[in-house]
C-alpha positions in Angstrom: 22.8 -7.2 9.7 19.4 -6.8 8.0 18.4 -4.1 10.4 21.3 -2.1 10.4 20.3 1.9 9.1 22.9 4.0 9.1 21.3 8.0 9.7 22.8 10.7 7.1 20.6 13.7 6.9 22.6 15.0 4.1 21.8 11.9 1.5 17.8 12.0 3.1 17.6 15.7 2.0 19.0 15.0 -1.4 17.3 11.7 -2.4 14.3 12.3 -0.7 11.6 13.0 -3.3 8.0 11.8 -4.6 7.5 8.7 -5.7 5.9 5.4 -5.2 5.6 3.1 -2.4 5.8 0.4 -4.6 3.0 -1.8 -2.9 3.3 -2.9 -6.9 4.8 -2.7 -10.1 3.9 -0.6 -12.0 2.0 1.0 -10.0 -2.1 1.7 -10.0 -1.1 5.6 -11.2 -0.4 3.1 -14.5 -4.2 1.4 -14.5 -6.1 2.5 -17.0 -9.3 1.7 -19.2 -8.6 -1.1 -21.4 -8.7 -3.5 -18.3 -12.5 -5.1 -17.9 -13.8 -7.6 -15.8 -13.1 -9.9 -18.7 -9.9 -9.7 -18.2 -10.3 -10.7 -14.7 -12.7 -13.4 -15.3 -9.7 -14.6 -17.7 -7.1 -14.5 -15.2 -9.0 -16.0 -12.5 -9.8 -19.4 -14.8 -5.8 -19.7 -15.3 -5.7 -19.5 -10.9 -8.1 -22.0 -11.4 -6.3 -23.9 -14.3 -3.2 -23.7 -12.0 -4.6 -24.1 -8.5 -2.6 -21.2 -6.9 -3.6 -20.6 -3.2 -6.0 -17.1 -2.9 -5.8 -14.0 -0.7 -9.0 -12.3 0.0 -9.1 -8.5 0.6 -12.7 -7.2 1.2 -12.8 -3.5 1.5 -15.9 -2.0 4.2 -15.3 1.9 3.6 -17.7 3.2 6.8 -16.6 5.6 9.3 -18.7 6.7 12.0 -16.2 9.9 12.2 -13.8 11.8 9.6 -10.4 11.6 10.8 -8.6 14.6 8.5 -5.8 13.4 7.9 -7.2 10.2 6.0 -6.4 9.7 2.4 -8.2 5.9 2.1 -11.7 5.4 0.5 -13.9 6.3 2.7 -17.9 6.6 3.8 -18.6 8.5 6.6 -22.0 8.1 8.6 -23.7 8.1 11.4 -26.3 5.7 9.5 -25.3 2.1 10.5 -28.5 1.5 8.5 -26.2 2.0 5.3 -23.9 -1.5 5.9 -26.7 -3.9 4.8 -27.2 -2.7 1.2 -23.5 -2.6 0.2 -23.0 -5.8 2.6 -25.6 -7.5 0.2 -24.2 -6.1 -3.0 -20.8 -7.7 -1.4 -22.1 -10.9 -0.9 -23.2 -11.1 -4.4 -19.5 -10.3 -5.9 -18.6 -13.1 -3.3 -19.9 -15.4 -5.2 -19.7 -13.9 -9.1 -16.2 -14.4 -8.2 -16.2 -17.3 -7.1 -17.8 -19.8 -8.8 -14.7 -19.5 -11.4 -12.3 -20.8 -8.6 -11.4 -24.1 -7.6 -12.7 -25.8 -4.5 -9.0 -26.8 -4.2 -7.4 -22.8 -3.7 -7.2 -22.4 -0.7 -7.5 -19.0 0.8 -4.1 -19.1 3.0 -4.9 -15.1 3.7 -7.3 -12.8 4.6 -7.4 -8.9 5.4 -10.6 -6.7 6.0 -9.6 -3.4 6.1 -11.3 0.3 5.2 -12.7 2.4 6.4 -13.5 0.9 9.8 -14.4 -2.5 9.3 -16.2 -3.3 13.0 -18.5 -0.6 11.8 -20.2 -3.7 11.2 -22.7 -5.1 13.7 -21.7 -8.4 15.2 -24.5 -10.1 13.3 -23.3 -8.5 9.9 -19.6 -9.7 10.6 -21.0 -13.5 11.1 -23.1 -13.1 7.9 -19.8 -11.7 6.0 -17.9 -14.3 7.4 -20.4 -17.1 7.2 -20.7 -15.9 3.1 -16.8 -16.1 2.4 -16.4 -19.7 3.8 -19.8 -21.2 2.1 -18.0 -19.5 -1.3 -14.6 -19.8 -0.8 -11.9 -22.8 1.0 -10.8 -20.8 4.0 -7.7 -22.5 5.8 -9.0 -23.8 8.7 -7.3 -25.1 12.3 -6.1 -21.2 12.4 -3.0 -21.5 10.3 -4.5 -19.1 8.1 -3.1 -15.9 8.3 -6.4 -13.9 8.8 -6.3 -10.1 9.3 -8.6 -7.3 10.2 -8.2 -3.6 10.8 -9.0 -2.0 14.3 -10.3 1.4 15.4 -10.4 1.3 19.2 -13.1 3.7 19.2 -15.1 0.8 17.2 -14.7 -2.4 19.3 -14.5 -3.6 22.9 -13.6 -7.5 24.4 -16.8 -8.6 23.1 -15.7 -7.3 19.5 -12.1 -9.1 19.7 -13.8 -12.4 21.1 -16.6 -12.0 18.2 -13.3 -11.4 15.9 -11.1 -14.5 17.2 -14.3 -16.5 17.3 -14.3 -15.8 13.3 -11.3 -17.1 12.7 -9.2 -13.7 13.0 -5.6 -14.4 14.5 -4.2 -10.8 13.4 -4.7 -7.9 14.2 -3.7 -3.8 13.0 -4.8 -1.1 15.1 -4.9 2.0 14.6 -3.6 4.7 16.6 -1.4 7.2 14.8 -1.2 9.9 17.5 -1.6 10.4 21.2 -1.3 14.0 22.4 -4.8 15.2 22.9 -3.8 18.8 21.1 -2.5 16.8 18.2 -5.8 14.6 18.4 -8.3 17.4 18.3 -6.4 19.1 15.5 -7.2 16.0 13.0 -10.4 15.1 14.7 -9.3 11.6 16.2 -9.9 11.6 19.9 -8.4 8.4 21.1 -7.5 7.3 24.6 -4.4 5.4 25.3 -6.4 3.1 27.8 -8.8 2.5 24.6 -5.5 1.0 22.3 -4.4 -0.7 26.0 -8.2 -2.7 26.2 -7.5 -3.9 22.9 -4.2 -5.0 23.4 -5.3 -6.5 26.6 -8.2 -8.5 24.8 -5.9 -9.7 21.9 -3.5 -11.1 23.9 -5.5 -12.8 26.3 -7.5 -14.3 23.3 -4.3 -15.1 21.8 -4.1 -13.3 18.9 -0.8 -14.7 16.9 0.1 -11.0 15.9 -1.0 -7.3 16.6 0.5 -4.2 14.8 0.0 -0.7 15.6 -0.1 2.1 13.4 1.5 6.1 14.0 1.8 8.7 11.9 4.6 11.6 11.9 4.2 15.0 10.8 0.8 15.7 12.0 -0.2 19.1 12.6 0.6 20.4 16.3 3.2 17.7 16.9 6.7 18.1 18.1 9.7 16.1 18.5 8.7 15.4 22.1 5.2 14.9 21.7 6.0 11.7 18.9 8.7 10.5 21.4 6.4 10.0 24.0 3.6 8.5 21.8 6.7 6.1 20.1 7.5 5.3 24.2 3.6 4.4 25.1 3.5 2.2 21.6 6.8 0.5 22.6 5.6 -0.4 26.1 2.5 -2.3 24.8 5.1 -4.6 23.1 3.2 -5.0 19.9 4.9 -7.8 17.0 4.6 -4.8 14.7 5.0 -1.0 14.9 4.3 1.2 11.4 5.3 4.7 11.7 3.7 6.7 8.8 4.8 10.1 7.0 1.5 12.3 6.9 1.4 13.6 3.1 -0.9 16.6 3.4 -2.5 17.1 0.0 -5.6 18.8 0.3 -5.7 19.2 -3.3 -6.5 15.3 -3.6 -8.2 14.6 -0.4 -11.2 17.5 0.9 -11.1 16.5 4.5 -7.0 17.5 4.4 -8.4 20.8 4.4 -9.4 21.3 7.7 -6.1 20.8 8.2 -4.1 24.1 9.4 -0.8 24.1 7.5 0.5 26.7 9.4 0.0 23.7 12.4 2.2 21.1 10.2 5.6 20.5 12.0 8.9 22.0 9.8 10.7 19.8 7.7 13.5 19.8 10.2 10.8 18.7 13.2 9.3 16.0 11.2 13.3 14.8 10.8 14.1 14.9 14.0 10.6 12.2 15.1 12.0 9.7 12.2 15.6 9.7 13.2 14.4 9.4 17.2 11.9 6.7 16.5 14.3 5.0 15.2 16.4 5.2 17.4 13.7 4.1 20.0 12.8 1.5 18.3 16.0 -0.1 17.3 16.9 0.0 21.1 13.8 -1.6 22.0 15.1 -4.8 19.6 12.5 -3.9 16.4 14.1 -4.7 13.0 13.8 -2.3 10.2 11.5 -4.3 7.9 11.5 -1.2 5.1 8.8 1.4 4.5 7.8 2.4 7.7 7.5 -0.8 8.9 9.2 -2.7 12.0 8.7 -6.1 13.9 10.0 -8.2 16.6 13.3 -10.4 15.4 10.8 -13.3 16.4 7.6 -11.9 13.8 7.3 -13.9 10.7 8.2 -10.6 8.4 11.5 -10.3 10.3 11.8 -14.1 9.6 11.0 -14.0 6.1 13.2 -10.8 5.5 16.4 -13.2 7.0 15.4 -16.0 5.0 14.9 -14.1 1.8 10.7 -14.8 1.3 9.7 -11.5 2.0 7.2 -10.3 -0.6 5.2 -6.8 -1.0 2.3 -6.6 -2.0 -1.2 -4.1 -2.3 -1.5 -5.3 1.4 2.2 -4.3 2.3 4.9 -6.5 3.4 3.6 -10.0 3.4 4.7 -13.9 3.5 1.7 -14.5 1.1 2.9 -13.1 -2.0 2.7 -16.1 -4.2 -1.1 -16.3 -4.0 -3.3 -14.8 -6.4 -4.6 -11.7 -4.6 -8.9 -11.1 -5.4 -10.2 -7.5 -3.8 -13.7 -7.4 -2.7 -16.0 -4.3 -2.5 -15.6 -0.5 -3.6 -12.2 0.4 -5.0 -10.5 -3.1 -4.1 -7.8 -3.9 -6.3 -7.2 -7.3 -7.6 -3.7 -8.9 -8.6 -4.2 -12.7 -10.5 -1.3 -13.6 -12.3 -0.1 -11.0 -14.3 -3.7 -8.9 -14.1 -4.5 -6.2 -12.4 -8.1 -5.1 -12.1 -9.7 -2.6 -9.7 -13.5 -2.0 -8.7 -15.1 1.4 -8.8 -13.9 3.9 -6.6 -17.6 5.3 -5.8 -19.8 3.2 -3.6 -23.3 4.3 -6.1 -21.1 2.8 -9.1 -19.7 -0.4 -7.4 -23.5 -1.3 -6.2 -25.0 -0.5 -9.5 -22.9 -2.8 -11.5 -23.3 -5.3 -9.0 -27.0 -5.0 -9.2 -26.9 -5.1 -13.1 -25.0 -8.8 -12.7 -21.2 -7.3 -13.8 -18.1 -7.1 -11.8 -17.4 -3.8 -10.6 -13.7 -3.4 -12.4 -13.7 0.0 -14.1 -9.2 -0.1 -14.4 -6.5 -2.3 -14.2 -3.4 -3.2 -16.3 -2.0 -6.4 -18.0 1.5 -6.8 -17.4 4.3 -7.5 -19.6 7.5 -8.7 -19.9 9.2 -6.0 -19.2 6.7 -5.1 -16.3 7.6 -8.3 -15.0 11.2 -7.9 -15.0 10.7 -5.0 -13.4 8.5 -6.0 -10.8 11.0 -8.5 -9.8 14.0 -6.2 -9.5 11.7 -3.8 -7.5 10.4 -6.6 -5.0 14.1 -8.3 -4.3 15.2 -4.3 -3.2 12.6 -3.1 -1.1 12.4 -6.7 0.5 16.1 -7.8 0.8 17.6 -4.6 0.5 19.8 -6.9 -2.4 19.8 -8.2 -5.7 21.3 -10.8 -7.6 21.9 -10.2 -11.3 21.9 -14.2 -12.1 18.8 -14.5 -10.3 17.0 -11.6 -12.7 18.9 -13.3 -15.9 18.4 -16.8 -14.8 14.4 -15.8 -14.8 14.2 -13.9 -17.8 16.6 -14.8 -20.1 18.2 -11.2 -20.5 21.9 -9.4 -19.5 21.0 -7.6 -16.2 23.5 -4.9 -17.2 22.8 -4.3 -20.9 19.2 -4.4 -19.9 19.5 -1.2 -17.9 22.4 0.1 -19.2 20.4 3.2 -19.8 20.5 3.8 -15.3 24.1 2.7 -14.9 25.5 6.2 -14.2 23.0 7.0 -11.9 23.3 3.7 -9.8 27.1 4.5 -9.7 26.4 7.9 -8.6 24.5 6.6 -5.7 27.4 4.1 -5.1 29.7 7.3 -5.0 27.4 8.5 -2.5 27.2 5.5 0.1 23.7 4.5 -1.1 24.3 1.3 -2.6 27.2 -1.1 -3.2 27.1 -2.0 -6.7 29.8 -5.2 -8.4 29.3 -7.1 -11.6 27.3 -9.4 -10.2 25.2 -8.1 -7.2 23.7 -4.6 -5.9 23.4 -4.4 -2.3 21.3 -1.4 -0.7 23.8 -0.1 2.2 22.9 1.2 5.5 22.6 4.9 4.8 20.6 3.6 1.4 17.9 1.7 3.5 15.4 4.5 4.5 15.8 5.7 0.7 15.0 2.4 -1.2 12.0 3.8 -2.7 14.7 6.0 -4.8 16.5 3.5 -5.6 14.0 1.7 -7.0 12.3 4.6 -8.6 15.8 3.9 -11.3 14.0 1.2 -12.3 10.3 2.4 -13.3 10.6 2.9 -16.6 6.8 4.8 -16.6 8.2 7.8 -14.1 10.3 9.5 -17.2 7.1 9.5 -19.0 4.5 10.7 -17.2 3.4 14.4 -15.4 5.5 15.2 -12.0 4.7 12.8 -10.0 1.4 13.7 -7.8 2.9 11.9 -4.2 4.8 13.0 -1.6 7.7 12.7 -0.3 8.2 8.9 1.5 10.5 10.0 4.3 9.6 13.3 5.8 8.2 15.9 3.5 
């Protein structure tokens, strides 16, 4: 079955290592310079030209409070003042983007994420909302698949109605730990009966899907402590459950220093709350979807994983993968085609250029073919957990095996070790392999050889 995982300590220790989570390839560590809003203006008259359905991300980076262990773009602030200037500057790249679409694409998806995106007022939401369907075809009759990220600390029954009344039919909310000790040590104070009003609301609203998000590893937690939080999460019955590896880095992120590392559960501790999450979760009839993520046999990821649809994309596992992707707002990353382009990653920048008339896109990367191939050996993996060699040559034009010929011996070594099975015509990702794909794909990216040691951490527990 899909969802089987077979646990081996032994191959996690060895394979383990940093690397990407492969939300794309190649990944935004390969963006660089030579990528302009030309470029993007370019691609987006061939999405035009071709009439491929849209997704919309719009990023809203305010937080009221700095949670430490946070490594997203963020703004925090007390001033709720400081939403109408950026929210006007947002509306503006609404429409520069725009008005080089087709009234025809239809926007099948939607995500507002951050930040905390009900940092908003109510009025400010309607006016955001109001904005993207004047601008852009949003799918109406609530087949859209329309997403928005939730801090319980930031919204209440009137928020979710406000929310539902919008058009939002999804929902991710974030929890990521409930121990009070654990809570105060990342400065996230967050009641369980806070997540439970929210999960109340949603479901009586009829929300089509909610997903909660935890995170392993945190400073001050144990074994025991994650257990019970995976046990509270599990009793709310939510479509989706995420379970996150904290990557402390306070080299990259300032607020990861307040962080105690003497506080930071042991490698062997942060082991034993995967391999018992797991375990919980599997019992309570999740699938394994892959990277963290899990969902009811009945979700639509577990249903597009069984039917082979599943796609990944900046926005994580998705059924929308074959629509052009646009990013709104600071540090939003855009994937048209075969261009990626990404806004400025400071809020000052991102509203200047949008004041001086220009997109915002400071990076991105054109692809080619070889990206492409690439990309599509990486997706089938960490979606399937298998890949067909006819399908890649059939696609491209090239002999899967002569193409890498280069990795062979180090695919057969993971077949040696039980990671992979690997025939002349098919490589299949085997049960112990499954919490490791990111390695296995890593054979694949041709840019890790080249580049400095790899600045991430390690996927499953370190």
């Amino acid at each position: 079955m899909l969802d089987a995982i077979r646990w081996d300590t032994d191959l996690i220790r060895l394979y383990d290592q940093p690397g990407p989570r492969y939300t794309s390839y190649p990944t935004a560590s390969q963006f660089n310079g030579d990528v302009s809003s030309f470029d993007l203006l370019h691609a987006l008259r061939e999405s035009r030209q071709a009439s491929r359905p849209l997704s919309l991300y719009i990023h809203l980076p305010f937080c009221a409070n700095a949670c430490y262990y946070c490594a997203r773009n963020k703004v925090i602030t007390k001033d709720r003042g400081r939403t109408l200037p950026y929210l006007e500057r947002l509306e503006k790249e609404i429409e520069m983007i725009a008005c080089h679409l087709g009234a025809d694409q239809v926007v099948q998806q939607l995500h507002l994420g951050g930040g905390t995106p009900t940092f908003l007022s109510h009025d400010e939401l309607r006016r955001l909302m109001a904005h993207l369907r004047t601008n852009f075809h949003l799918q109406d009759d609530d087949h859209g698949d329309f997403s928005i990220e939730i801090d319980p600390r930031e919204a209440d029954w009137s928020t979710m109605g406000l929310l539902r009344e919008l058009g939002f039919n999804r929902a991710s909310i974030g929890v990521q730990a409930l121990d009070l000790d654990v809570q105060r040590a990342v400065n996230r104070l967050q009641t369980l009966e806070q997540t439970q009003t929210i999960i109340e609301a949603a479901r009586t609203l009829q929300y089509r899907s909610l997903n909660i998000d935890l995170i392993y590893g945190l400073p001050l937690q144990t074994p025991e402590r994650f257990e019970g939080a995976v046990k509270a999460m599990i009793d709310l019955q939510p479509d989706r459950l995420s379970i996150f590896n904290y990557r402390h880095q306070p080299e990259r992120y300032m607020l990861q220093r307040r962080i105690n590392p003497t506080e930071l559960p042991s490698t062997t501790d942060k082991l034993a709350m995967l391999q018992r999450s797991i375990e919980q979760l599997t019992d309570a009839g999740y699938r394994y979807i892959g990277m963290d993520h899990f969902a009811l046999p009945d979700d639509e990821l577990a249903m597009a994983q069984e039917d082979g649809t599943l796609q990944r994309n900046f926005q994580g596992y998705t059924t929308h993968g074959h629509c052009d992707l646009i990013g709104l707002g600071v540090s939003a990353i855009s994937q048209v085609g075969n261009v990626y382009c990404q806004n400025a990653s400071d809020v000052t920048l991102y509203q200047q250029s949008i004041d001086h008339d220009q997109l915002a896109t400071t990076r991105g990367l054109r692809c080619n073919d070889d990206d492409r191939i690439r990309a599509m050996v990486i997706q089938r993996l960490i979606c399937d957990f298998e890949l067909s060699f006819e399908v890649i040559e059939r696609s491209f034009g090239i002999d899967f095996r002569h193409y890498f010929q280069e990795i062979w011996p180090n695919l057969e070594r993971m077949q040696a070790d039980d990671l992979i099975e690997l025939t002349d015509t098919s490589l299949s990702i085997r049960p112990a392999g499954r919490l490791l794909a990111h390695a296995i794909c890593m054979q694949f990216d041709q840019y890790l050889p080249r580049q400095a040691p790899c600045n991430g951490s390690r996927i499953v527990y370190a």
